[in-house]
N, C-alpha and C positions, 0 to 999 in steps of 0.2 A: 412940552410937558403934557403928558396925558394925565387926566381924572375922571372915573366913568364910575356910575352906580349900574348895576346892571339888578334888573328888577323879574324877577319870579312870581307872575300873578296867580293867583289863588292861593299861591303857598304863604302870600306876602315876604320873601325871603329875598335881600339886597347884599349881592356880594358887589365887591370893589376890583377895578383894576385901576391900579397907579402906577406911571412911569416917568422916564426923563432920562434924557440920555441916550443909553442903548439899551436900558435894561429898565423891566418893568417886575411888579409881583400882584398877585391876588389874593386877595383877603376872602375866605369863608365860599369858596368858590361850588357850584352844583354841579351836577353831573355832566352835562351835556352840557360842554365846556369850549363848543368848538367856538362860543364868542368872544371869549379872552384872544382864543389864538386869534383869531380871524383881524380883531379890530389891533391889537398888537402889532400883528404882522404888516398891518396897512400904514402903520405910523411907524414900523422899521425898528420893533423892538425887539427884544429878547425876554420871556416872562422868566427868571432867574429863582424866584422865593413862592412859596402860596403860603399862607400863614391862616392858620385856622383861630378863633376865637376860644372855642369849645365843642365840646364833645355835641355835636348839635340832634333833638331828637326826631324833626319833623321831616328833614329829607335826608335822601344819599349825597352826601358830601363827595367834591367831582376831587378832592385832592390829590388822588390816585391816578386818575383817568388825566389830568390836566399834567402831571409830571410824568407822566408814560408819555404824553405828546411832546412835553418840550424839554423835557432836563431839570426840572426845578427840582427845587431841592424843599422839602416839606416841612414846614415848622408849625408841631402841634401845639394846643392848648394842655389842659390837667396829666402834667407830669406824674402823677399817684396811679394813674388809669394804665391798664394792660395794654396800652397798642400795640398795632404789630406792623406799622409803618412808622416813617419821619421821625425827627429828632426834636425832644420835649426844646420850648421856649422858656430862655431864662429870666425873671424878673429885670428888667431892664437892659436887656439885650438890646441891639440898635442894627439895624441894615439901613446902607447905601444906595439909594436907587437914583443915579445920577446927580443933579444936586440938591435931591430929596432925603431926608433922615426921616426912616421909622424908628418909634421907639417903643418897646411892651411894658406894657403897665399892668402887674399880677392883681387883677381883680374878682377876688374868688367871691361867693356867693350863688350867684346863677347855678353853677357847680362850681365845688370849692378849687380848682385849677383853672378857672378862667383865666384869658389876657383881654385886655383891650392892648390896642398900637395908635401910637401920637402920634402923625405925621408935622413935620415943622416945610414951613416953603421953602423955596431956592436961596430967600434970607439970611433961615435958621429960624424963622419964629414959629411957634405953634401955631397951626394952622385948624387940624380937624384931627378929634380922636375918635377911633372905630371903635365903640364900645361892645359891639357883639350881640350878647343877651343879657347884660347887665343894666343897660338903661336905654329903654326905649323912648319915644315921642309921647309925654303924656302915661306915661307907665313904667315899671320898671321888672328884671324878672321874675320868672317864678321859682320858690325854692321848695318845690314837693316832690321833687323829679326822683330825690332822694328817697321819700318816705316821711312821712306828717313829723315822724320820731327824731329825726333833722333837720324840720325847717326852720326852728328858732335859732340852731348854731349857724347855719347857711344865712339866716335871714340877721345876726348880727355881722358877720363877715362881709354880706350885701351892705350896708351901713357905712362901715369902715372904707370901701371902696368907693361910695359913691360922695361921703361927705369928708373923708381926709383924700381921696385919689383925684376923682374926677371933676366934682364941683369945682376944689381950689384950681385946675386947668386956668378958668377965668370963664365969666360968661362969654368973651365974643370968639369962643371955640366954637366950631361947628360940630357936631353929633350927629356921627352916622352908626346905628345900631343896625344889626342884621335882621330883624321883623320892622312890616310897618303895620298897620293898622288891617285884622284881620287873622293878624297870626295866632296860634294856639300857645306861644311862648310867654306872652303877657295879655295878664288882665285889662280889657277896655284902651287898649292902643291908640291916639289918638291919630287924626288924620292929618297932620303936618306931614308935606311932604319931606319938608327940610326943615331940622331946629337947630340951635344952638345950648351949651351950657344955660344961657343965662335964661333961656324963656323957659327950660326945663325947673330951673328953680324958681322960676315965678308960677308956673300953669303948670308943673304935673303933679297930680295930686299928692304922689306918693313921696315927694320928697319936701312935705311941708310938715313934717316931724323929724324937728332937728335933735330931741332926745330919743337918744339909743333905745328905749325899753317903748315908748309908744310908735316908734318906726318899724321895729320886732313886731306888734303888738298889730298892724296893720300890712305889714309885709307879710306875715304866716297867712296863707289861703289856701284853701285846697282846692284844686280845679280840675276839671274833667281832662281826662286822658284818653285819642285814641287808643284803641288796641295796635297800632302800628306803630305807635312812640316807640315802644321797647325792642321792636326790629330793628327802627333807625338806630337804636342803640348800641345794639350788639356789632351791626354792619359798621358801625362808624368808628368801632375799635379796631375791628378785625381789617378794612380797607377793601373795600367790593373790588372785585376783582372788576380788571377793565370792560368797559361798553363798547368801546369803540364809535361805529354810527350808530346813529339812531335804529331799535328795531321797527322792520317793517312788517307786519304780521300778514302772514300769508291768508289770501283769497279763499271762500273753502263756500262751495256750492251748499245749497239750501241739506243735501242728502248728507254728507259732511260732516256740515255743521252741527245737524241734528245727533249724527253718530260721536261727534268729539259732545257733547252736552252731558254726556252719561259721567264723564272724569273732570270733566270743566264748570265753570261758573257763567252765565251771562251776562253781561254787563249793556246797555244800553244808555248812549249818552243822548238820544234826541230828546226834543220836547215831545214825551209823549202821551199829554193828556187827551182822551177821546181818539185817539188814533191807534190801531191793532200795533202788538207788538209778543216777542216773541215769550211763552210761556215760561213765567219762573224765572224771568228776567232781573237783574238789578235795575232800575231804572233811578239814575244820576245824573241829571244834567250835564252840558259840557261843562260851563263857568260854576259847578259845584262840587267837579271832579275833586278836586284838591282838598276842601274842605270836607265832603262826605264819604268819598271813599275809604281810607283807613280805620273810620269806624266799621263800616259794612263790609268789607270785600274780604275774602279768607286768601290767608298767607300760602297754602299750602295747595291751593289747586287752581290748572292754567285756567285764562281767563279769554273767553270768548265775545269778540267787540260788535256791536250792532252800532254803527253812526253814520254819520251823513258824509258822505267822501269829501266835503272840503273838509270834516271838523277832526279825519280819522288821525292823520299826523299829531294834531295837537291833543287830543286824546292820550294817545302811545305816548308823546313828551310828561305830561302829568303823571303818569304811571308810573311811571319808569323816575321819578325826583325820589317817587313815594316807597321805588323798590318794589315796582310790581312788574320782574322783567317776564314772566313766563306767557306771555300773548300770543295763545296758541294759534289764532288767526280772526279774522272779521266775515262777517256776510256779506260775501258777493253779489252784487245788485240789491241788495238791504232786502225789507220786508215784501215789497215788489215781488223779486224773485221766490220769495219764501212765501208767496201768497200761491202763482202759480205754479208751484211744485205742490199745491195740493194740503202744504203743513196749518196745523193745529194751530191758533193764535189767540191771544188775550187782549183785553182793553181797560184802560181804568176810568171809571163812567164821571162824567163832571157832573156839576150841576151849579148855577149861577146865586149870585146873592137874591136874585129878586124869587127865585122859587124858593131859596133858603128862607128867606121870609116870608112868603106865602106860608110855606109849609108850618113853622114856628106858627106865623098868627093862628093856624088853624088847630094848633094844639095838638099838632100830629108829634107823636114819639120818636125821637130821633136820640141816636146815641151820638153825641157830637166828644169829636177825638180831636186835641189842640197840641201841636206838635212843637210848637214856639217854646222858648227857652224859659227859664221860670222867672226873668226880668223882664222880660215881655208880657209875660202873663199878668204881671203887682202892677206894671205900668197899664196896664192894657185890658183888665180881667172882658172875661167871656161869660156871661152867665149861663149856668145849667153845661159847662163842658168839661168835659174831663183832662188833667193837662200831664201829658207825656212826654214830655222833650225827645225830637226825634231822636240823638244819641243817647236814648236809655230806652229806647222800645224794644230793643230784640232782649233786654233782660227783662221787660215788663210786661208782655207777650199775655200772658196770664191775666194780665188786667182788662184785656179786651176782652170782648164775648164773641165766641163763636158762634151763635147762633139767632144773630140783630145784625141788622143793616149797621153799616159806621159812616159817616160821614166827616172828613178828617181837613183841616184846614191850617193854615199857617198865617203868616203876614203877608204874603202872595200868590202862594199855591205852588211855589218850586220845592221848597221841602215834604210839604204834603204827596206830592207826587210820589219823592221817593219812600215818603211812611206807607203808602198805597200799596207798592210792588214789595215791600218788607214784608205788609200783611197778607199779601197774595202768597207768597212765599211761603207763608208760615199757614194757609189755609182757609182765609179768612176771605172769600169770596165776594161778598156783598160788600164793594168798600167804594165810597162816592166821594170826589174831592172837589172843594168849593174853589170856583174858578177866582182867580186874585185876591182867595182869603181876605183878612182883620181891612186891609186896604179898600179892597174894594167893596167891603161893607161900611165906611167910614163915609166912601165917595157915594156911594148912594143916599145914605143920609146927609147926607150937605144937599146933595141934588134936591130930596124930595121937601130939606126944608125951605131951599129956596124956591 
């Protein structure tokens, strides 16, 4: 018997493959999909079924791409929805996968077509149910995907599924949901790697209102949306047309590079605070690819890659979950090259907590720009700063001054980085970011009081 979670970092996104016998299937599977076949094939299976949970918004679903490789046959979630692949799942439908029985369990809310699937062991007994996006570790989904005008009927629906469908399972079921802690799908995700029904009904918050109108009441939230949710959307009905490998984006000399810049976007995943980098740049970490890209990066023009050659693969993998296949190519020899060929280049200037205090005590003017989320801020406040959450600054652009230094910081100085290269962007030259932010002004006062 195979069971494997197979785990998507940054996206937080956990698909399944389950087998026995000779024939195996996968649950909620992503793109780049060659890890189903690969470990399958090593334990001498056949992947026969991929079953998707629901219409999912945060990445490209490999359902397509994984039955063009082996034959599987596709069984969608929200039977109501326009696909234009695989064959809807029936409220209690059952596949055989050697002496494993799956079984679907119509759990709408998340979106009102959801399934979860029960797997029972070699037995027969219920073992583990895959819930999807309808109930996570510590959270459960969200129902705004809709529009605020449906989240009370979604968020009753949610109710029904989690306290007549799932709960009764029994607590010593296992819960494996498709986000884990980090994802955009639910609110405050907790960090269990693994739970069960029954510590869901003891520890997640959201299922400690067992009347319908105060679980409604707590369930309706409204929460920030990439701008690339609604891509995922569209592509996840329609069925992206196959990947095949991985793209490799082609090599392109500093002259190139500069000439594709005119139609393309830049994107830059090193760390590149105090170090030159190329003008008009995105600048996005690599392990912040996944979370800050689909706010920032436009859908409609290629994207040109600046990164470090071991980090360039894994790069293009992130992309490409997110649906961002047009990677016109990278800089060859990175900024190195781009230095001695003569090109134009920018920096974004650091400055440490202990000048940030200097400066402060000295009562110098400073426009301080706090990029942290607005929980961060109520737990955390910052006196005398302004607070912008980095995914609402290219609409709040206007709140900045153009014509004052900014000195811009976070809880580390990895998202400040990228508020730095948004406001370069957008013209705002003078822009300084505080080296390990809230943190490492926390650790210096501890320091100076001991």
């Amino acid at each position: 018997m195979l069971f494997e979670r197979i785990e998507s970092k940054g996206l937080a996104h956990y698909s399944y493959l389950v087998g026995d016998g000779l024939d195996a299937l996968v649950i909620d599977p992503r793109r780049d999909c060659e890890v189903y076949v690969e470990r399958a094939a090593q334990e001498g299976l056949r992947i026969a079924h991929v079953l998707e949970t629901h219409r999912h918004e945060d990445y490209v679903v490999g359902s397509v791409e994984l039955a063009a490789r082996t034959g599987a046959q596709i069984w969608r979630a929200d039977a109501q929805m326009e696909y234009r692949y695989g064959q809807p799942v029936e409220d209690g439908q059952v596949w055989q996968v050697g002496r494993l029985k799956v079984q679907a369990i119509g759990s709408p809310g998340h979106p009102p077509g959801s399934m979860s699937y029960l797997l029972h062991d070699p037995n027969g007994a219920p073992w583990i149910v895959f819930t999807g996006d309808a109930l996570f570790a510590g959270s459960i989904g969200r129902v705004d995907f809709f529009g605020m005008e449906r989240a009370q009927e979604l968020a009753s629906l949610l109710y029904d599924t989690l306290f007549h469908k799932l709960l009764p399972l029994g607590d010593g079921i296992i819960v494996c949901p498709a986000h884990g802690s980090g994802s955009l799908c639910g609110s405050s995700i907790a960090e269990r790697t693994w739970t069960t029904v029954g510590l869901e009904r003891r520890l997640n918050p959201k299922l400690q209102f067992a009347d319908r109108e105060a679980f409604v009441a707590h369930a309706v939230e409204e929460l920030e949306q990439p701008p690339y949710f609604r891509r995922m959307e569209r592509r996840n009905l329609e069925g992206t047309p196959r990947l095949g490998a991985l793209p490799v984006p082609r090599p392109l000399a500093p002259g190139e590079f500069a000439a594709r810049m005119q139609d393309a976007v830049v994107l830059d995943t090193r760390a590149v605070l105090g170090v030159a980098h190329v003008p008009g740049a995105y600048s996005i970490w690599l392990d912040g690819l996944a979370g800050f890209a689909g706010w920032f990066l436009p859908d409609e023009r290629p994207i040109l890659l600046v990164s470090e050659p071991a980090d360039l693969a894994q790069a293009v993998r992130c992309l490409v979950r997110m649906g961002y296949d047009d990677l016109a190519g990278y800089l060859a020899g990175g900024m190195q090259a781009w230095h001695t060929a003569g090109r134009e280049s920018a920096a974004i200037r650091t400055l440490t907590v202990h000048e940030l205090r200097r400066r402060l005590d000295a009562h110098e003017s400073l426009w301080l720009l706090d990029v942290r989320s607005k929980g961060e801020v109520e737990a955390d406040p910052t006196a005398g700063a302004v607070n912008i959450p980095l995914t609402q600054l290219p609409q709040r652009l206007d709140e900045v001054p153009q014509d004052r230094p900014i000195t811009v910081f976070c809880g580390s100085g990895m998202r400040a980085t990228v508020a730095a290269s948004l406001l370069q962007r957008a013209g705002r030259q003078d822009v300084t970011v505080v080296l390990g932010g809230r943190a490492a002004w926390h650790a210096t006062a501890q320091h100076a009081a001991s």
